[in-house]
N, C-alpha and C positions, 0 to 999 in steps of 0.2 A: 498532520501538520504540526501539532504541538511537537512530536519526538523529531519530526524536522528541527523545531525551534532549541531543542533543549540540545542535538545536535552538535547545531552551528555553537551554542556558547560551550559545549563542552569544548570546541576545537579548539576554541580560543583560549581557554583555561588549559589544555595539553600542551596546545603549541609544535608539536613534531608531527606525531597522527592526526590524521585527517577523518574525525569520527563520523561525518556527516556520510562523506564518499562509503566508509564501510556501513553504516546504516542502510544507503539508498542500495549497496551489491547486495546485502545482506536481504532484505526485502525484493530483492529483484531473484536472486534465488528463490524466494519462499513464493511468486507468482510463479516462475518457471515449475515445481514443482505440483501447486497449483492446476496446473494447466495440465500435465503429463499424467495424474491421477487418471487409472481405469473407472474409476466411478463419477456418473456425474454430480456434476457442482453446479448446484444451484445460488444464486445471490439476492437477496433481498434488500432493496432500496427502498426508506423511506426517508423523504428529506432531501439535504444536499448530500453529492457521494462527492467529494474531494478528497485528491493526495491516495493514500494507500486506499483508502474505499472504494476510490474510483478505479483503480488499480483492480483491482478483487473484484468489482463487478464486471468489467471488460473481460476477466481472465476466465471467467465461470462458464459454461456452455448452456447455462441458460439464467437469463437475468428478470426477474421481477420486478419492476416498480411502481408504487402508488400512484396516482394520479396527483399533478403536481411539481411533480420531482425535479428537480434542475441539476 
């Protein structure tokens, strides 16, 4: 969520590219990949998983979480 935030004010300091948009493809790539690996993935949650965490836990094929967790 932070490099969301640092993002959006880079865009506004560039003003032409739109960092944010290539951040979120850029990321979106690295779960598709992710996901296609022949080995499993496993993820560990403890805490809150927001934003890319939560991303990478949904993507994984098998998710751990503590008791808790939201």
């Amino acid at each position: 969520i932070k490099d969301m935030a640092a993002a959006s004010a880079a865009k506004q300091a560039e003003g032409t590219r739109d960092p944010l948009a290539l951040a979120n493809r850029r990321f979106g790539i690295m779960l598709e990949r992710v996901a296609a690996l022949p080995q499993v993935t496993i993820a560990l949650v403890e805490g809150m998983a927001l934003g890319g965490g939560f991303g990478l836990a949904c993507t994984a094929d098998l998710t751990i979480a503590v008791e808790g967790c939201t």
